[in-house]
ChimeraX commands (.cxc) that place a marker at each C-alpha (Angstrom):
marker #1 position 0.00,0.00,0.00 radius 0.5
marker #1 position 1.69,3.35,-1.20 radius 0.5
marker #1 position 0.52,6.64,0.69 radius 0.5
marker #1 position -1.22,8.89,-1.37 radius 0.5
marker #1 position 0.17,12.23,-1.72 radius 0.5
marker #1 position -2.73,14.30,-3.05 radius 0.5
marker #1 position -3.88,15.25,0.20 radius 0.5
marker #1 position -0.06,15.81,1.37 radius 0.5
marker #1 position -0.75,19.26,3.27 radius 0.5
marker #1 position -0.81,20.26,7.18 radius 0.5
marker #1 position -3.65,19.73,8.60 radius 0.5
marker #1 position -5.55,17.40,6.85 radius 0.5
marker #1 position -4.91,18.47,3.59 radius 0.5
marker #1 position -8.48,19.43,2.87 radius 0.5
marker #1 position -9.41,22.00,4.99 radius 0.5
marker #1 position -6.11,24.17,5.11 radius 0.5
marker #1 position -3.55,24.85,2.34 radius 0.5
marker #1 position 0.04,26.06,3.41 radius 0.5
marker #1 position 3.75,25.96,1.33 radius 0.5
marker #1 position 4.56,22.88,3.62 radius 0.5
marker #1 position 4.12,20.01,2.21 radius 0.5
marker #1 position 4.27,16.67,4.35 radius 0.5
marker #1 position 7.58,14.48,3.27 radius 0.5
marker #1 position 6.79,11.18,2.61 radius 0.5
marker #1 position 8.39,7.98,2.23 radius 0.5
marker #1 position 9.73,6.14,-0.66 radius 0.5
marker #1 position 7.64,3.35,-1.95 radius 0.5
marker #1 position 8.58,0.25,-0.25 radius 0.5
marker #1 position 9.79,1.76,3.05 radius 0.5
marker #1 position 6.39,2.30,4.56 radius 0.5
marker #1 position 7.09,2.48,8.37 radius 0.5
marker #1 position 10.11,2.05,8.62 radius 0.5
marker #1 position 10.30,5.63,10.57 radius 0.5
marker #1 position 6.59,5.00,11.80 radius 0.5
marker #1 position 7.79,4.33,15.62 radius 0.5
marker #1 position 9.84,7.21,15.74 radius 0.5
marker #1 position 6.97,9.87,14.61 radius 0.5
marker #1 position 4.73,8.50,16.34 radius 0.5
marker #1 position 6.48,8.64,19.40 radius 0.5
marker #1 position 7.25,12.39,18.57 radius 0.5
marker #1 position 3.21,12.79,18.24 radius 0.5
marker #1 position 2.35,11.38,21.09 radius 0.5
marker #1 position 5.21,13.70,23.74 radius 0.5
marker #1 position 3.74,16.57,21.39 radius 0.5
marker #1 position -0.19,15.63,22.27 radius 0.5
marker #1 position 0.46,15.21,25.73 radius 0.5
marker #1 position 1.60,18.68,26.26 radius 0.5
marker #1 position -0.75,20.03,23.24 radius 0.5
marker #1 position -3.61,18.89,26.03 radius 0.5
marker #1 position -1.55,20.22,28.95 radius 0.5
marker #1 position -1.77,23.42,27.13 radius 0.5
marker #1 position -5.07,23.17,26.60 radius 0.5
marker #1 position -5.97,22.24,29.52 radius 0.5
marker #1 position -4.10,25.35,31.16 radius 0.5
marker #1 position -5.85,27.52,28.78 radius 0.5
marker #1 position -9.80,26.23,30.18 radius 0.5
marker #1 position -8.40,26.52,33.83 radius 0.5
marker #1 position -7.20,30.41,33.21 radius 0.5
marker #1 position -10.71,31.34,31.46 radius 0.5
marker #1 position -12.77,29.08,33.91 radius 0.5
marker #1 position -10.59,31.31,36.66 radius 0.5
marker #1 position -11.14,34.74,34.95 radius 0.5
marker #1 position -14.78,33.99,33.48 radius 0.5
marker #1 position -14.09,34.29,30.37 radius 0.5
marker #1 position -17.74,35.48,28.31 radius 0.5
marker #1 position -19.26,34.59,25.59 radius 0.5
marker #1 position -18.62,37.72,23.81 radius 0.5
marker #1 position -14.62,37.48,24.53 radius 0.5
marker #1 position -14.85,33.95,23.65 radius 0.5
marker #1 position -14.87,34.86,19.95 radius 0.5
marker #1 position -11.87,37.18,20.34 radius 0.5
marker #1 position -9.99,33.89,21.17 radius 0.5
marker #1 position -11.48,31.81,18.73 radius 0.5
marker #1 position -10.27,34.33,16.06 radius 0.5
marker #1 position -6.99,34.77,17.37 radius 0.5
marker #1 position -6.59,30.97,17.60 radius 0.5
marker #1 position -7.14,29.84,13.80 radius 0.5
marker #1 position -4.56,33.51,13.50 radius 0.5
marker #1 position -2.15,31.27,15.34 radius 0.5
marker #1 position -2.92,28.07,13.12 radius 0.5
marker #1 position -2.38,29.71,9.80 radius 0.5
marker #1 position 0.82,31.36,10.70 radius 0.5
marker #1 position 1.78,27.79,11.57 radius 0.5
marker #1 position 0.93,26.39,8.66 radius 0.5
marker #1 position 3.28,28.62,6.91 radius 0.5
marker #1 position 5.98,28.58,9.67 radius 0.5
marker #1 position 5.73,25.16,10.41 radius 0.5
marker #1 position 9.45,24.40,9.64 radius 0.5
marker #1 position 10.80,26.92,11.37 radius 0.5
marker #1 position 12.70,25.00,14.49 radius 0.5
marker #1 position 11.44,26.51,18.34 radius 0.5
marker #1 position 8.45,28.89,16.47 radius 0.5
marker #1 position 6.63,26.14,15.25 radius 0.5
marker #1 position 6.66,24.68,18.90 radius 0.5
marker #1 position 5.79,27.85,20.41 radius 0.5
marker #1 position 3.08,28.64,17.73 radius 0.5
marker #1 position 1.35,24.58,18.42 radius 0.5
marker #1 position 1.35,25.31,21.94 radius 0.5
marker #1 position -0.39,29.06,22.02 radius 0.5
marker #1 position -2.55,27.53,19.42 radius 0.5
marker #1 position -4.02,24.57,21.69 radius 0.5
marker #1 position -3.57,26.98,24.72 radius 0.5
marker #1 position -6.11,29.49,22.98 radius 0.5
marker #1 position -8.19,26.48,21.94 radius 0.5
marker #1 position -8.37,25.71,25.57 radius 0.5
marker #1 position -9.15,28.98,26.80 radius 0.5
marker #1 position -11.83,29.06,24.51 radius 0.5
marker #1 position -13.77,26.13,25.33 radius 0.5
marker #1 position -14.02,27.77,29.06 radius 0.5
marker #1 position -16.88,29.04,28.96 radius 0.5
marker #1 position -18.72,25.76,27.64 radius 0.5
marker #1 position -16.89,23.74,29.98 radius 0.5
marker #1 position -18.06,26.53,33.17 radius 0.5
marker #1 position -22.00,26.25,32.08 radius 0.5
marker #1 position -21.22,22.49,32.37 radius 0.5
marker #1 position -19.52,22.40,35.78 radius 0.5
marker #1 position -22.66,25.09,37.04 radius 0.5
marker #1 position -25.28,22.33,34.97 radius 0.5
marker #1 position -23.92,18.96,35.45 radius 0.5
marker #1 position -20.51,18.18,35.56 radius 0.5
marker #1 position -20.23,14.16,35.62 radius 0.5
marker #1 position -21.79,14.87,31.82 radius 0.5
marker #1 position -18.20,16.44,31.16 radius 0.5
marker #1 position -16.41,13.48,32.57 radius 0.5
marker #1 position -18.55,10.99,30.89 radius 0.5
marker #1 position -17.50,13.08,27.22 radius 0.5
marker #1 position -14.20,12.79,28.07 radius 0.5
marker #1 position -14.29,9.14,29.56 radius 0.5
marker #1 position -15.96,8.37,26.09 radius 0.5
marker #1 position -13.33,10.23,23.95 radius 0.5
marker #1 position -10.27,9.21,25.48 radius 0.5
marker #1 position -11.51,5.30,25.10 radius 0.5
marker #1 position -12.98,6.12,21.54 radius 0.5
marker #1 position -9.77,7.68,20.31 radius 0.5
marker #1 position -7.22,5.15,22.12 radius 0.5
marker #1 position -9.35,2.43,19.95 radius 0.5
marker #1 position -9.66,3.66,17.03 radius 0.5
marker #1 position -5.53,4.29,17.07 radius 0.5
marker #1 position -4.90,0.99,17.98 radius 0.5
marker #1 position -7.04,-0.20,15.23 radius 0.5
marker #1 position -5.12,2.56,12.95 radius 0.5
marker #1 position -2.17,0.92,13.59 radius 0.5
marker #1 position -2.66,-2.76,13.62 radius 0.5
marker #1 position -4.62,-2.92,10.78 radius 0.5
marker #1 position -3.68,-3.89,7.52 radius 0.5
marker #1 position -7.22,-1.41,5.83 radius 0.5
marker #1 position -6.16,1.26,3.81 radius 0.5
marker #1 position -7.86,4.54,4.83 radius 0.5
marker #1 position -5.90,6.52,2.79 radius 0.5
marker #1 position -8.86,7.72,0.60 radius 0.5
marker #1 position -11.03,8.36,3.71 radius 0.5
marker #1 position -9.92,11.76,4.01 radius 0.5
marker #1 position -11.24,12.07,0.64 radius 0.5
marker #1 position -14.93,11.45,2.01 radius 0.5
marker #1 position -14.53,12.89,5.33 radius 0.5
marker #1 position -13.91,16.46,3.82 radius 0.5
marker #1 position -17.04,16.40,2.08 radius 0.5
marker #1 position -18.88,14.88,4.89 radius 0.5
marker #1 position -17.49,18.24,7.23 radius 0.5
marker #1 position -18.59,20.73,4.51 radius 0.5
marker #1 position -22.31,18.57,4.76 radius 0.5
marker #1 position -21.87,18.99,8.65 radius 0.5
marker #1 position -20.96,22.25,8.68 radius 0.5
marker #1 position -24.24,23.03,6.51 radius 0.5
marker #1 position -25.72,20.84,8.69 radius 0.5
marker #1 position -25.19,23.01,11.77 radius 0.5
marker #1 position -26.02,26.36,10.06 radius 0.5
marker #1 position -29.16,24.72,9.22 radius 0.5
marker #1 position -29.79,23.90,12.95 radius 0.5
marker #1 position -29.73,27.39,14.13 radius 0.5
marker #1 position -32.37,28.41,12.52 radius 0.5
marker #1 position -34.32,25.18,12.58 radius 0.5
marker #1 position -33.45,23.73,15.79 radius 0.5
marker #1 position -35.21,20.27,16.83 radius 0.5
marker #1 position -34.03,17.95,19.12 radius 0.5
marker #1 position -34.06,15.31,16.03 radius 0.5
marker #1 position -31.91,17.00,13.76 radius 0.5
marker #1 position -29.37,17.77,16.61 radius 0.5
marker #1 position -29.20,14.06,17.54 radius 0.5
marker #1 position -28.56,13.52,13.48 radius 0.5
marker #1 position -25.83,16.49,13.36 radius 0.5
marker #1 position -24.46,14.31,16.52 radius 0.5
marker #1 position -24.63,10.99,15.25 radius 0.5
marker #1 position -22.98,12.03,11.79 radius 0.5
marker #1 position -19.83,14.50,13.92 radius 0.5
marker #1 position -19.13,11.48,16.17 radius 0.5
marker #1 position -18.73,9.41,12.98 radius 0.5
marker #1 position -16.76,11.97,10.83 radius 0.5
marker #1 position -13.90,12.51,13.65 radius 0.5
marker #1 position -13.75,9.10,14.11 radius 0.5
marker #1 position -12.85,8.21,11.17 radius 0.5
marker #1 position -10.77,10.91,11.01 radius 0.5
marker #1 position -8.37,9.34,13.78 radius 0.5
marker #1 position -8.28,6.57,11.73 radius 0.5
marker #1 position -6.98,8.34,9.03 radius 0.5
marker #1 position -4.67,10.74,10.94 radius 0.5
marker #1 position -2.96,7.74,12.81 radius 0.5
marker #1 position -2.53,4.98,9.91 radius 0.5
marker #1 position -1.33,8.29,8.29 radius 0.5
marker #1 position 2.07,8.44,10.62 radius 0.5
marker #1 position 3.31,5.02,9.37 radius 0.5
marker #1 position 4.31,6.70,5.16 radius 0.5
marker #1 position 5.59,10.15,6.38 radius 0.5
marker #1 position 9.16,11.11,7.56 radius 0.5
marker #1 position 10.48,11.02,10.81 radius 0.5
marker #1 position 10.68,14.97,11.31 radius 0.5
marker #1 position 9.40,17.55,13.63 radius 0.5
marker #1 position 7.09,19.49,11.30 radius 0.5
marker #1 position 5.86,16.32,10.29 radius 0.5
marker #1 position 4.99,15.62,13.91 radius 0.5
marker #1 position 3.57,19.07,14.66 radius 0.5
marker #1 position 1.13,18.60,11.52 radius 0.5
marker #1 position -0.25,15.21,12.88 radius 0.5
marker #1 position -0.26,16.71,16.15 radius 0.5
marker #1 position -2.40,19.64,15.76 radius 0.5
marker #1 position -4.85,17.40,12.75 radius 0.5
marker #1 position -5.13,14.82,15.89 radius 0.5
marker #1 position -5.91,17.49,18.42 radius 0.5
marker #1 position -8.15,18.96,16.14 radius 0.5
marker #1 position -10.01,15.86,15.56 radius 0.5
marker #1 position -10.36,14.52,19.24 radius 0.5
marker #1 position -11.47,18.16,20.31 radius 0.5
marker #1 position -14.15,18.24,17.68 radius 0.5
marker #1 position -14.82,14.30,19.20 radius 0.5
marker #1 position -15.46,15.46,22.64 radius 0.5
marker #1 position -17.61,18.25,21.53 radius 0.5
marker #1 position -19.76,15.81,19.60 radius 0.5
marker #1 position -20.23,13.16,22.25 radius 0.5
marker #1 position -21.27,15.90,24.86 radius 0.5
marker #1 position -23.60,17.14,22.83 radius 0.5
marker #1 position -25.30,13.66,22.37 radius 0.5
marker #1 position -25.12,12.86,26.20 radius 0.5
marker #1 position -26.73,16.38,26.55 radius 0.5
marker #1 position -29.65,15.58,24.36 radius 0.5
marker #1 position -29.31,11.73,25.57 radius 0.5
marker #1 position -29.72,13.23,29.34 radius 0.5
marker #1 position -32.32,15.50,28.82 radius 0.5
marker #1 position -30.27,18.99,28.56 radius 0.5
marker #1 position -29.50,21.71,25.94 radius 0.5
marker #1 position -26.01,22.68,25.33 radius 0.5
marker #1 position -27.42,25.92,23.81 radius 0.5
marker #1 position -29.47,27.38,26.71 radius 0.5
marker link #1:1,2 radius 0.2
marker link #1:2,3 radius 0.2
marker link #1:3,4 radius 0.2
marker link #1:4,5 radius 0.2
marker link #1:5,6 radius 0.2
marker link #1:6,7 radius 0.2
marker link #1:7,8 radius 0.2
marker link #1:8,9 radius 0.2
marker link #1:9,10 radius 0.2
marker link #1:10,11 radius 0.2
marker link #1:11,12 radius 0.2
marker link #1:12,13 radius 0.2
marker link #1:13,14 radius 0.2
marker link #1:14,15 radius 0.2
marker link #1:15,16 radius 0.2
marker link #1:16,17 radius 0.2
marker link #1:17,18 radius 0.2
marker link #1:18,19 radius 0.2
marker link #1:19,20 radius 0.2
marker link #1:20,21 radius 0.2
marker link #1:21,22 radius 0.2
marker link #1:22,23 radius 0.2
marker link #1:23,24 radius 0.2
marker link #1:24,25 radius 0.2
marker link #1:25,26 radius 0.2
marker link #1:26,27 radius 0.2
marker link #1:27,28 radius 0.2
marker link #1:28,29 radius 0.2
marker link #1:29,30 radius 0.2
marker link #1:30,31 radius 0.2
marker link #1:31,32 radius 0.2
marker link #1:32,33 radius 0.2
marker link #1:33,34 radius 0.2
marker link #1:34,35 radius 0.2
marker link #1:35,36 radius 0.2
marker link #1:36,37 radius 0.2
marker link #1:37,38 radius 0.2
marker link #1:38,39 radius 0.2
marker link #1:39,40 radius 0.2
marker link #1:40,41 radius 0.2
marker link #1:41,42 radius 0.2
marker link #1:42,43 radius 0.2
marker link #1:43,44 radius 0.2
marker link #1:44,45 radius 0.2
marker link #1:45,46 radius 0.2
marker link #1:46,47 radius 0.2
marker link #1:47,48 radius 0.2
marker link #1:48,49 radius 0.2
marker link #1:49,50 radius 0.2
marker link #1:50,51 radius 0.2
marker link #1:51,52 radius 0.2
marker link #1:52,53 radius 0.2
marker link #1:53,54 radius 0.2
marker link #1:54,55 radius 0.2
marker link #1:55,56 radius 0.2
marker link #1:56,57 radius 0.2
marker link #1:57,58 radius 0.2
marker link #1:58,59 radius 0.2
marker link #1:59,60 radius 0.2
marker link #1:60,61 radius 0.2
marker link #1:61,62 radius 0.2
marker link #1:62,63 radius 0.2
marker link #1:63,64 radius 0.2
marker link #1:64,65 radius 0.2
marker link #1:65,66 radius 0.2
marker link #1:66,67 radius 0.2
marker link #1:67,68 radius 0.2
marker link #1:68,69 radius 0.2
marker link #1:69,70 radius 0.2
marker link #1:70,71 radius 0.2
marker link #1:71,72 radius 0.2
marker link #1:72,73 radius 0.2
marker link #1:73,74 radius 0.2
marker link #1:74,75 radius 0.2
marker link #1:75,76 radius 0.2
marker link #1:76,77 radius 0.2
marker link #1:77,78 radius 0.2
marker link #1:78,79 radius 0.2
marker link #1:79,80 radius 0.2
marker link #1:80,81 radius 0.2
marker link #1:81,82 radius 0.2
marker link #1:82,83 radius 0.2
marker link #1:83,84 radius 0.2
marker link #1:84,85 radius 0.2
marker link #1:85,86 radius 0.2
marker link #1:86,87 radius 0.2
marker link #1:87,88 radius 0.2
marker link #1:88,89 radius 0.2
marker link #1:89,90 radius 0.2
marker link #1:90,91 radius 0.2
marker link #1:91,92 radius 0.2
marker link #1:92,93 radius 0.2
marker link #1:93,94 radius 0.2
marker link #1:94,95 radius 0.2
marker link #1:95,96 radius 0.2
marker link #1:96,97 radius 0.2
marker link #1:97,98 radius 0.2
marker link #1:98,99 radius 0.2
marker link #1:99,100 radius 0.2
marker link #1:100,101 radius 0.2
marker link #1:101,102 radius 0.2
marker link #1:102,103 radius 0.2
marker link #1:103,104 radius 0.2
marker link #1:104,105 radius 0.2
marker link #1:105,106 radius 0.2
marker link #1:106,107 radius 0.2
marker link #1:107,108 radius 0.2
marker link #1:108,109 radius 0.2
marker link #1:109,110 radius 0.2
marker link #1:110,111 radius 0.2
marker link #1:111,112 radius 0.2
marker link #1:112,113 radius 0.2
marker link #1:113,114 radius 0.2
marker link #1:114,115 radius 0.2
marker link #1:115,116 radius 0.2
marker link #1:116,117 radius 0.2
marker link #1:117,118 radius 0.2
marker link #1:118,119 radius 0.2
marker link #1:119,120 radius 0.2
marker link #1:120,121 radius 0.2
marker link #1:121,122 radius 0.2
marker link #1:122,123 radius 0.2
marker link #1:123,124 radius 0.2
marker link #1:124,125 radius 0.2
marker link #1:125,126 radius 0.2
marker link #1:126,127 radius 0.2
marker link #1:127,128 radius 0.2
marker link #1:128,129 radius 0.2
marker link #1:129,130 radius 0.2
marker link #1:130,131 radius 0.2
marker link #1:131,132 radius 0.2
marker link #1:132,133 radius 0.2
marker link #1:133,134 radius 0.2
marker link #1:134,135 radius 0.2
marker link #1:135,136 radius 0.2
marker link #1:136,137 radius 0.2
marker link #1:137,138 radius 0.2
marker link #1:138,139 radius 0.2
marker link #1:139,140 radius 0.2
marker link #1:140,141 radius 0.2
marker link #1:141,142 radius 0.2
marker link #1:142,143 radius 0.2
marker link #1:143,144 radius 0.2
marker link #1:144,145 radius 0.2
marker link #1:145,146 radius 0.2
marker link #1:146,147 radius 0.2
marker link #1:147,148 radius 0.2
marker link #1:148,149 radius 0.2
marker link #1:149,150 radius 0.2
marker link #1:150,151 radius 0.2
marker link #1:151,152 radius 0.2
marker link #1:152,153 radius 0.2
marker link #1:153,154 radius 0.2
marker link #1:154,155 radius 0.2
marker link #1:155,156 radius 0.2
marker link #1:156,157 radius 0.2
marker link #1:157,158 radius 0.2
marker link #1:158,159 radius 0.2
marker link #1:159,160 radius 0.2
marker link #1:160,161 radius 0.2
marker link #1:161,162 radius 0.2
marker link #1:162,163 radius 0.2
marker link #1:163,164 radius 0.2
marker link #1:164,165 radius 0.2
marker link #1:165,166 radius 0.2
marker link #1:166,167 radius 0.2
marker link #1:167,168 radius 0.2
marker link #1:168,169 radius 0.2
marker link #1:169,170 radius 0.2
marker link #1:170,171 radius 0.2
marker link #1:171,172 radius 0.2
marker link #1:172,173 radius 0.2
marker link #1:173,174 radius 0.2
marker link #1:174,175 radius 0.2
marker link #1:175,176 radius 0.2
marker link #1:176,177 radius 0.2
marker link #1:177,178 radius 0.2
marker link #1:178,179 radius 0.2
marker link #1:179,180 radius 0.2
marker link #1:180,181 radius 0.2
marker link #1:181,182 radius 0.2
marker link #1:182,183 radius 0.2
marker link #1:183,184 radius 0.2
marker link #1:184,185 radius 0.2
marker link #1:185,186 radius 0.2
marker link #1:186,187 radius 0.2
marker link #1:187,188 radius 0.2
marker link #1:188,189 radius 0.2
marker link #1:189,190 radius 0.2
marker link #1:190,191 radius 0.2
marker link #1:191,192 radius 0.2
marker link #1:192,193 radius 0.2
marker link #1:193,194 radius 0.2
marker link #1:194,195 radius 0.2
marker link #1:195,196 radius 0.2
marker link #1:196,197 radius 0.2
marker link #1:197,198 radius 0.2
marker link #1:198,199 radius 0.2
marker link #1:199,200 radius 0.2
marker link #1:200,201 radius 0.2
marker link #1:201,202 radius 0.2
marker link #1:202,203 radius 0.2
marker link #1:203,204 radius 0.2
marker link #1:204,205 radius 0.2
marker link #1:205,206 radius 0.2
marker link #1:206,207 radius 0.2
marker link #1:207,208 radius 0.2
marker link #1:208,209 radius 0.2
marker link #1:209,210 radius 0.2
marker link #1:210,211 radius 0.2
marker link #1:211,212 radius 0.2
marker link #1:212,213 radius 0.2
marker link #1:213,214 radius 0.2
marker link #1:214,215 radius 0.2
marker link #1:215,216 radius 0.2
marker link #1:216,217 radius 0.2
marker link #1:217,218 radius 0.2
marker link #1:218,219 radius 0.2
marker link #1:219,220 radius 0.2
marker link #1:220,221 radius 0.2
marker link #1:221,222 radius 0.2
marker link #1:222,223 radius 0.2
marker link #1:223,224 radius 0.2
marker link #1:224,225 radius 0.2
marker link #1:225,226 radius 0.2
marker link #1:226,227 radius 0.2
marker link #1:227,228 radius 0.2
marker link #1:228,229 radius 0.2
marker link #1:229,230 radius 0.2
marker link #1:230,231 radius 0.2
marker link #1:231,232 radius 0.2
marker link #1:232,233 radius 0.2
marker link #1:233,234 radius 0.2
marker link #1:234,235 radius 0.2
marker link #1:235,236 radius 0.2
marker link #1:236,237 radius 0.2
marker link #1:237,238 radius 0.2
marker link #1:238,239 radius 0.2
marker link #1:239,240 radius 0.2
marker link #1:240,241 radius 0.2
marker link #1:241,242 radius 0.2
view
């Protein structure tokens, strides 16, 4: 099986375009550096979620609003393009991953406070779920001989259909079509870890190869946890909206 370089960018290749493109291995030497990124991926996750975690305690702590929350929203996907296009430049691109999943942290506090005020064993069931759901689905990744390497292909599309999906639901909201929206984000960023991970075993043992998987994989498990607490809201009777 030969990894397919048309969707070679950062990031999932779909969603973001940068000058970096992923370096690959030759034909017939698929994994052969696979233990050695993936190790790198794995230190860099860790602290990614460190970060990110940091980030949620410091807005939880300061109250971060609703209104502000935007503010670091924008300023986060700031930080993730100038990655994308710094990316191989040695100590920035480590400081630019690490304010990026910060910022991403900081602005998922106000969510997680309405949660903690609401009911807070929902937001360790989510991430009970996700953390068993992802360590899974990379195992499986890893160990199995599938190609996914034309999923990303179909899981693109299937975002943009979310994503309409969602706008949709703002102005139509039913409890129905939220459980659908769900259903269907659950089973996009799942297979997206499948992708992301069986990924690692065709590209280069290097550190912007790393820091790409790392940030598509912490993209893709946040996106995860936000799905499955939203179905364990409408599961348990609650509104993540109100």
């Amino acid at each position: 099986m030969y990894y397919n370089s048309r969707n070679n960018g950062p990031f999932g290749g779909g969603a973001f375009r940068s000058r970096y493109q992923y370096q690959t291995l030759p034909y017939g030497f698929e994994g052969v550096q696979a233990s050695g990124l993936i190790s790198k991926v794995m230190g860099l996750l860790a602290f990614s979620f460190i970060f990110a975690s940091i980030g949620a305690f410091v807005g939880i702590s300061i109250g971060l609003s609703y209104g502000a929350y935007w503010i670091v929203a924008i300023a986060g996907f700031v930080v993730l393009i100038a990655l994308q296009f710094l990316i191989q430049k040695s100590g920035l691109n480590l400081v630019l991953l690490y304010l990026f999943t910060f910022l991403e942290g900081l602005s998922l506090s106000p969510l997680l406070s309405l949660y903690l005020n609401w009911n807070s064993n929902i937001l360790g069931e989510a991430f009970l779920m996700t953390a068993v759901t992802s360590l899974a689905l990379a195992f499986y990744a890893w160990t199995t001989k599938r190609d996914f390497t034309r999923l990303g292909d179909y899981l693109f599309i299937g975002v943009i259909l979310l994503l309409i999906a969602s706008l949709v639901g703002i102005f139509f909201h039913t409890t129905l079509l939220a459980l659908i929206i769900s259903v269907v984000g659950i089973a996009i960023f799942a297979g997206y870890v499948l992708y992301y991970v069986q990924r690692a075993k065709y590209l280069a043992d290097t550190l912007p190869n790393a820091i790409g998987l790392t940030v598509s994989i912490f993209i893709t498990v946040l996106n995860l946890f936000l799905y499955i607490l939203q179905l364990l809201t409408i599961l348990q009777g609650g509104n993540r909206r109100d």
